[in-house]
C-alpha positions as CSV (number, residue, x, y, z in Angstrom):
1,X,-61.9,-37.8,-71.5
2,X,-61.5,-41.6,-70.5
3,X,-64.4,-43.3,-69.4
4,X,-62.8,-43.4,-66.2
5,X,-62.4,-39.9,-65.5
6,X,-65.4,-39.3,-66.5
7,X,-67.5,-41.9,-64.1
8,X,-65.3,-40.2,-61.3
9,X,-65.9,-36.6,-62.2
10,X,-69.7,-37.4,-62.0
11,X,-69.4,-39.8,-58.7
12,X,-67.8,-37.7,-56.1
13,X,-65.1,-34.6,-55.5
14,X,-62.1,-36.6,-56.1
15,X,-61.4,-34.8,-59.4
16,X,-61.1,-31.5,-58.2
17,X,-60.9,-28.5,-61.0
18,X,-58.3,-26.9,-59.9
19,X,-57.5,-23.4,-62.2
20,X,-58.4,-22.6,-66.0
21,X,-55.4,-23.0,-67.8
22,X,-56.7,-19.7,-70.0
23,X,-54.4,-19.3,-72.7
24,X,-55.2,-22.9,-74.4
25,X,-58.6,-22.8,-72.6
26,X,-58.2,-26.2,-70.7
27,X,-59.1,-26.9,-67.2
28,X,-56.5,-28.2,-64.7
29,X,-58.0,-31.5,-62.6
30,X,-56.8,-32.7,-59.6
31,X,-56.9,-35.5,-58.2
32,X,-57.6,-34.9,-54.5
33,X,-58.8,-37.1,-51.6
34,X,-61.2,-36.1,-48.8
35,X,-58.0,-35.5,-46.4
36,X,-56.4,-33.4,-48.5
37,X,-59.3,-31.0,-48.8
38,X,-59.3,-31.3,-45.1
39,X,-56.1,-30.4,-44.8
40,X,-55.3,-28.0,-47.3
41,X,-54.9,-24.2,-46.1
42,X,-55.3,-22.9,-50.1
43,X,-56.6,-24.9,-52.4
44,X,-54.8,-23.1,-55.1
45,X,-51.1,-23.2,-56.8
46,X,-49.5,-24.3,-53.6
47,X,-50.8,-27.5,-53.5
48,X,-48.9,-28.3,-57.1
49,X,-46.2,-30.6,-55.9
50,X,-44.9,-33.6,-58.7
51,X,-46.6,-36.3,-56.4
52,X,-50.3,-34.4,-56.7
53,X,-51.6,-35.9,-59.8
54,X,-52.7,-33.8,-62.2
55,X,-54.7,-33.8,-66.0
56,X,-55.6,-30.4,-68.6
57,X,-58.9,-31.0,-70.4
58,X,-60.6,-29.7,-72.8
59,X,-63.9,-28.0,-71.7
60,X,-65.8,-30.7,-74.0
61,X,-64.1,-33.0,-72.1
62,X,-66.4,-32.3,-68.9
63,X,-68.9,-30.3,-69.7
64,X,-71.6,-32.3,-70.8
65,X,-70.8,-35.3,-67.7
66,X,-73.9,-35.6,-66.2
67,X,-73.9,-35.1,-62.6
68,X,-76.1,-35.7,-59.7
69,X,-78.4,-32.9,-58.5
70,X,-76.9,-31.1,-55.2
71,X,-77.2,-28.0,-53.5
72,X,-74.8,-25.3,-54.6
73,X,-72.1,-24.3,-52.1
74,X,-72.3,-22.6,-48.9
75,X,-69.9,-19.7,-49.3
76,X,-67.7,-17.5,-46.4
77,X,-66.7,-13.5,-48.1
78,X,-64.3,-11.8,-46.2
79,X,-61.9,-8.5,-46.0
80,X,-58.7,-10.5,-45.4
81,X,-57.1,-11.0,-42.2
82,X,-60.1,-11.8,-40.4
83,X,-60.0,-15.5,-39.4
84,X,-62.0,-17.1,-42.6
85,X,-59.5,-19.8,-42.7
86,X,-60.0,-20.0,-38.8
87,X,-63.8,-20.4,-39.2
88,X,-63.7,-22.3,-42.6
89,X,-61.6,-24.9,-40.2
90,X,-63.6,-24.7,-37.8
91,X,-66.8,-25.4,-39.6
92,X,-65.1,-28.2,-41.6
93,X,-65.3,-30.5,-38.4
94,X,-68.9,-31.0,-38.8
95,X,-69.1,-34.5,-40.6
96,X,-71.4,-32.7,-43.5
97,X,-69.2,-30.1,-44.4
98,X,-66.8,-30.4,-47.4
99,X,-64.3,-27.3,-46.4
100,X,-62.8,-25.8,-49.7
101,X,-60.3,-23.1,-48.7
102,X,-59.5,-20.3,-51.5
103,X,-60.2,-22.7,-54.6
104,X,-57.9,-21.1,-57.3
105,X,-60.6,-21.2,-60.4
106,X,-62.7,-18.7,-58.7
107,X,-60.1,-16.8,-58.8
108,X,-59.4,-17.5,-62.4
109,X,-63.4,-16.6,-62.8
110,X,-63.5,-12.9,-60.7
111,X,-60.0,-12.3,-63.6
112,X,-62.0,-13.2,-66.1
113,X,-65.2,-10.8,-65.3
114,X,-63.1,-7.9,-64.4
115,X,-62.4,-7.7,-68.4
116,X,-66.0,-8.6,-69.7
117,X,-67.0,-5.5,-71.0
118,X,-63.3,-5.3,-73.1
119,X,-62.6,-6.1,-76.2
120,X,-59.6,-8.2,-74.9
121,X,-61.7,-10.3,-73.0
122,X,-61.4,-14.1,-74.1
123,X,-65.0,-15.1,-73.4
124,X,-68.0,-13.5,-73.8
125,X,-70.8,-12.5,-71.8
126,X,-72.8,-15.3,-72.7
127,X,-69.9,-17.6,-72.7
128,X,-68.6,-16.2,-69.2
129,X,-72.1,-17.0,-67.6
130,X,-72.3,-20.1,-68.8
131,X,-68.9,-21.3,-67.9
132,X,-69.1,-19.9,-64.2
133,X,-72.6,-21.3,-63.8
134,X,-70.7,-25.2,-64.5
135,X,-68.0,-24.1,-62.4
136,X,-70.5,-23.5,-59.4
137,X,-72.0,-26.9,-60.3
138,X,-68.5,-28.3,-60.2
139,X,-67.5,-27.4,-56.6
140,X,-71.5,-28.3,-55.4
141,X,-69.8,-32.0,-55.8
142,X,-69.2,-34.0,-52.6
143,X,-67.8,-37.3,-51.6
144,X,-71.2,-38.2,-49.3
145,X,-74.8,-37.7,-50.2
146,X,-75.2,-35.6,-46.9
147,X,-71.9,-33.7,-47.3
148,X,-71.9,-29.9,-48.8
149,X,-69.1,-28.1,-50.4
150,X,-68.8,-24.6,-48.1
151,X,-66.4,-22.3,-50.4
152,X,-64.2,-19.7,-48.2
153,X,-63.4,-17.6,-51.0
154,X,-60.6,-15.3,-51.2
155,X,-61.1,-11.8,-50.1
156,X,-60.4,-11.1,-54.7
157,X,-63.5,-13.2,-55.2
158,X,-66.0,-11.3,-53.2
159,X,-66.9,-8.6,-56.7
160,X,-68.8,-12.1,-57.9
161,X,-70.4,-12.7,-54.1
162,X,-73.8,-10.8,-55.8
163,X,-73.7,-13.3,-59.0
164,X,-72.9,-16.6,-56.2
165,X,-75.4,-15.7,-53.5
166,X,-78.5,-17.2,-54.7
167,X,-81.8,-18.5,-52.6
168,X,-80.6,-21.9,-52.4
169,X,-77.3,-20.7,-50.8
170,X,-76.3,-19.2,-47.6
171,X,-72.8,-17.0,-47.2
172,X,-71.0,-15.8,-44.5
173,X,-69.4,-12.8,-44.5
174,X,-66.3,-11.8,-42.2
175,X,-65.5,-8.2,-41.1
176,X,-63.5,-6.5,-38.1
177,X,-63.7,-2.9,-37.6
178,X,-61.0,0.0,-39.8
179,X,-58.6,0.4,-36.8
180,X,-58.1,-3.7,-36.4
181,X,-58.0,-4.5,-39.4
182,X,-55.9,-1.6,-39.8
183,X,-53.3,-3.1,-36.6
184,X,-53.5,-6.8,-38.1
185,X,-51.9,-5.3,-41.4
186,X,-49.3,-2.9,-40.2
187,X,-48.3,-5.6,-37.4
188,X,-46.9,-8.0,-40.0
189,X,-44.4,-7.9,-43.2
190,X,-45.9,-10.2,-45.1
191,X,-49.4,-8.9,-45.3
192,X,-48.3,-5.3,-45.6
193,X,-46.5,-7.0,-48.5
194,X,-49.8,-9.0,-49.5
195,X,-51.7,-5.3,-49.3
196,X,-49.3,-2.7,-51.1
197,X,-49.3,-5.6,-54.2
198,X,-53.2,-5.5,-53.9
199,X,-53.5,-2.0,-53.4
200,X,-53.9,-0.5,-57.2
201,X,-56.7,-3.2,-57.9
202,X,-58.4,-2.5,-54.8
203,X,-58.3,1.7,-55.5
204,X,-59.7,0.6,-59.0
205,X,-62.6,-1.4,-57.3
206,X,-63.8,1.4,-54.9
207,X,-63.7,4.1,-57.9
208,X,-65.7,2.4,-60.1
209,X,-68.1,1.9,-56.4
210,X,-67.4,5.7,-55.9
211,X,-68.1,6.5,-59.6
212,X,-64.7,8.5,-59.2
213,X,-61.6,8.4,-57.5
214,X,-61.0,8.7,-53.5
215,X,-57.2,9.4,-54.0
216,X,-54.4,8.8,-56.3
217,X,-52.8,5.9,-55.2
218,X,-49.0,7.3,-55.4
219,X,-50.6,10.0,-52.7
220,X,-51.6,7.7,-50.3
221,X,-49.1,6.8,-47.5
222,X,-49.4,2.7,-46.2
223,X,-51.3,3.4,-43.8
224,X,-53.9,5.4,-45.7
225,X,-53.4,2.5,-48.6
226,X,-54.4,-0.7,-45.8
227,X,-57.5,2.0,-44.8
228,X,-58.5,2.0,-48.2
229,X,-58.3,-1.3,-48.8
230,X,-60.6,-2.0,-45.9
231,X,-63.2,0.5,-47.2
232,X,-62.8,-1.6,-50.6
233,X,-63.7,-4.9,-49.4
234,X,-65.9,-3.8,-46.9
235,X,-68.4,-1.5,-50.0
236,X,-67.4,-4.9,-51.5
237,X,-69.3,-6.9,-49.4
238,X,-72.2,-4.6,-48.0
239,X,-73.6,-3.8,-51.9
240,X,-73.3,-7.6,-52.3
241,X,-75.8,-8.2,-48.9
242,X,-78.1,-5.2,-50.8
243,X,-78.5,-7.8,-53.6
244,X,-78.7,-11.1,-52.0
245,X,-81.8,-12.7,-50.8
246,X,-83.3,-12.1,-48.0
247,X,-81.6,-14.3,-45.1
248,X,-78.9,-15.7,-47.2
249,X,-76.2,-13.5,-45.3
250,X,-74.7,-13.3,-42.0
251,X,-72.2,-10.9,-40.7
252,X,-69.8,-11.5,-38.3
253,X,-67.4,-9.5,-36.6
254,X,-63.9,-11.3,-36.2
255,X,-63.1,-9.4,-33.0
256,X,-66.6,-10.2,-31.4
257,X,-66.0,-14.0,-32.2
258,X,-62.7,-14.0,-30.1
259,X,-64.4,-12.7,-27.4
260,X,-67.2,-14.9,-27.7
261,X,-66.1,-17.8,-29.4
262,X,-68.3,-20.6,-27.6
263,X,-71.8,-18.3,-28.4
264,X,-70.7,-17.2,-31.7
265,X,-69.7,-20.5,-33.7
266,X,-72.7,-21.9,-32.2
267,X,-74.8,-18.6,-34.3
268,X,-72.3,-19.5,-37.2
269,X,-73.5,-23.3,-37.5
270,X,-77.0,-23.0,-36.9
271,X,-77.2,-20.2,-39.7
272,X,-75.7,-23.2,-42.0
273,X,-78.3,-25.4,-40.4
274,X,-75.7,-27.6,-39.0
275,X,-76.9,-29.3,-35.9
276,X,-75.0,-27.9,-33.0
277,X,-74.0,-30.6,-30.0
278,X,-71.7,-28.5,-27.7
279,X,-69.3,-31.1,-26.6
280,X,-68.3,-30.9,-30.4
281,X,-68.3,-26.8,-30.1
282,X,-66.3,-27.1,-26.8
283,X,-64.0,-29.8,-27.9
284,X,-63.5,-27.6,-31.0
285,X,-62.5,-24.4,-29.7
286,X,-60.3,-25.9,-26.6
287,X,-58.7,-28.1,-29.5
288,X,-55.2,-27.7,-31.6
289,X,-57.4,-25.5,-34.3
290,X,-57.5,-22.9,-31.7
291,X,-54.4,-22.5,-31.2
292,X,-52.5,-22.8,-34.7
293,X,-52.2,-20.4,-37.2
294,X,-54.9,-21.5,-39.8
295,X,-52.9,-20.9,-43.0
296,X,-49.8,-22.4,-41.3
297,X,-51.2,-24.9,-38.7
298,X,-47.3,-25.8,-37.8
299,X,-47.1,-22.4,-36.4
300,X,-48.6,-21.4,-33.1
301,X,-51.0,-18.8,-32.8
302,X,-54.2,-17.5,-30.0
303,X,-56.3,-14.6,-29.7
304,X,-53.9,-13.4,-27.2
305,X,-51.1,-13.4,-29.3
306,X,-53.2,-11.6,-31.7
307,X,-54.0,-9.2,-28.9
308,X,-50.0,-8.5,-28.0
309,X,-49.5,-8.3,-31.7
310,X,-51.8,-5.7,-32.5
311,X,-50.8,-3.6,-29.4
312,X,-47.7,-3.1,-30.4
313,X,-48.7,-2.1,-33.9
314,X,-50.6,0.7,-32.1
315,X,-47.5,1.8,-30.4
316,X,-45.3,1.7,-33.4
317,X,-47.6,3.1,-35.6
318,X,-50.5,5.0,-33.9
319,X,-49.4,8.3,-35.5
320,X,-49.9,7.0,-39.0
321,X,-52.8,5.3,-37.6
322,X,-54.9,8.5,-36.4
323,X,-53.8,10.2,-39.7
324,X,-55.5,7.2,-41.9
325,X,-58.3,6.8,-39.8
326,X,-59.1,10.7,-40.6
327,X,-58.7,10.8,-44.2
328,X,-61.7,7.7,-43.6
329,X,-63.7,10.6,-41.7
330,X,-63.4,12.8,-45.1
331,X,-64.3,10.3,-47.5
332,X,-67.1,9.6,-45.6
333,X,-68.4,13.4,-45.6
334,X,-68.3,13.1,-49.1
335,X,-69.6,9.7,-49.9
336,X,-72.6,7.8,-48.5
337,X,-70.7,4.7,-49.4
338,X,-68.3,5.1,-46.7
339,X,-70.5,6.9,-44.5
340,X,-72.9,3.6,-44.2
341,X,-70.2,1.6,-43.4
342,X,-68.4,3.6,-41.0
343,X,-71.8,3.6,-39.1
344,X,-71.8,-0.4,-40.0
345,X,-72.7,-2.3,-37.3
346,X,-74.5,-4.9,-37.9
């Protein structure tokens, strides 16, 4: 690694590491600006572009660069669907808040640990833990001493939200209750899409939560395959609060922010210790944020809409609705799992 690179891997966030290239076992750097992180909906393969420069280097390349000391990333968990690019935006506005939305090598790192235990694995244990603990110290990087990184994470990440969560560290994490969640996915074609491709990894995550299998998943009608996958992410999440330390998680209900929004992102920043001014809160939430769709800011979007959208998922679908939301009611007879967070309310 140039002398270069190296003095700007170590000064600020401008060389951002972007995915592990895990075949040749290289890291893929970017070379990103404060405005694009601002900007960026996904910091992952939809950024790559032939103007975004771009360099693969050799894990002895970077690291042994000695970097400052900083504190590790605040962190946002989520089920999907549930306004964390919203929120992540939203908390990005505060001056000392470095947004990083869905970066694509933690991604790369929860692939990677679902094959630890297996012979095919291509690092080890000891290797693996090494490697994500300099990946954490990677995104803790800045561009201003008061700054901090705050990771929204993708809703495949949260299975490492136990080994990210640690006492120096606070997380967020984002929920909405089975039946909208359940409306938000049926409502739309591209993240019924986005679910029935997730749907066999998910079923694989909540069996080895269940120690055994809630369904097959060629039994499950779409419906019943979106309910499971909200009772994967959301076991996913409330065995990760068991395990984190005391006061380093706050839930928050999606819905209840929409109705509340002024009260509630005022909770949300003071959790992160970000001093709260509420012309800045007010300005925020009558602003353009608001009123975009956060992956897609070109498009509109409003809680309203939301509203009008999930309605007529009800209409159109309520039957399959009430027949998913039942087989829920039988799992949780038979597993204290789901039964704790059916009653989840916090």
């Amino acid at each position: 690694m140039a002398d270069s690179l190296a003095q700007a891997f170590a000064s600020n966030a401008v060389l951002f590491p972007h995915m592990l290239e895990l075949i040749s076992d290289r890291i893929l750097m970017s070379h990103l600006t404060e405005e694009n992180f601002n900007t960026a909906s996904f910091l992952d393969q939809r950024m790559f572009t032939p103007q975004l420069k771009r360099n693969l280097l050799e894990w002895s390349d970077v690291e042994n660069i000695p970097l400052p000391s900083a504190p590790t990333p605040y962190y946002i968990f989520h089920i999907g669907h549930v306004g964390s690019t919203l929120i992540s935006r939203l908390l990005g506005e505060w001056s000392n808040i470095l947004a990083l939305r869905e970066p694509l090598i933690l991604r790369n790192l929860a692939e990677i640990w679902q094959t630890l235990d297996a012979p095919h694995s291509r690092w080890s244990p000891e290797q693996y833990a090494a490697r994500r603990d300099l990946i954490t110290r990677w995104l803790s990087r800045s561009f201003h001493d008061e700054q901090r990184p705050m990771v929204k994470a993708s809703s495949f990440v949260s299975p490492l939200a136990p080994q990210l969560i640690k006492s120096d560290t606070k997380a967020l994490f984002l929920k909405t209750n089975l039946e909208s969640y359940m409306l938000t996915i049926l409502a739309g074609e591209a993240s019924m899409h986005e679910t029935m491709a997730m749907a066999p990894a998910r079923l694989e995550r909540l069996t080895a939560t269940l120690n055994e299998p809630p369904a097959r998943l060629w039994e499950l009608t779409p419906a019943q395959r979106v309910a499971m996958s909200w009772l994967c992410e959301m076991v996913t999440l409330h065995r990760a609060e068991k395990t984190a330390p005391t006061g380093s998680v706050k839930w928050q209900d999606f819905d209840r922010f929409l109705a509340m929004p002024n009260a509630q992102l005022t909770e949300i920043a003071e959790f992160f210790d970000l001093s709260v001014e509420q012309p800045l809160v007010s300005a925020l939430l009558q602003g353009p944020i608001m009123r975009s769709y956060s992956k897609a800011p070109e498009h509109g979007y409003s809680a309203d809409l939301r509203r009008d959208v999930q309605n007529e998922a009800k209409m159109r679908h309520g039957g399959e609705l009430k027949t998913a939301m039942k087989w829920v009611e039988k799992l949780a007879n038979r597993h204290s799992a789901i039964a704790d967070i059916c009653n989840f309310n916090p």
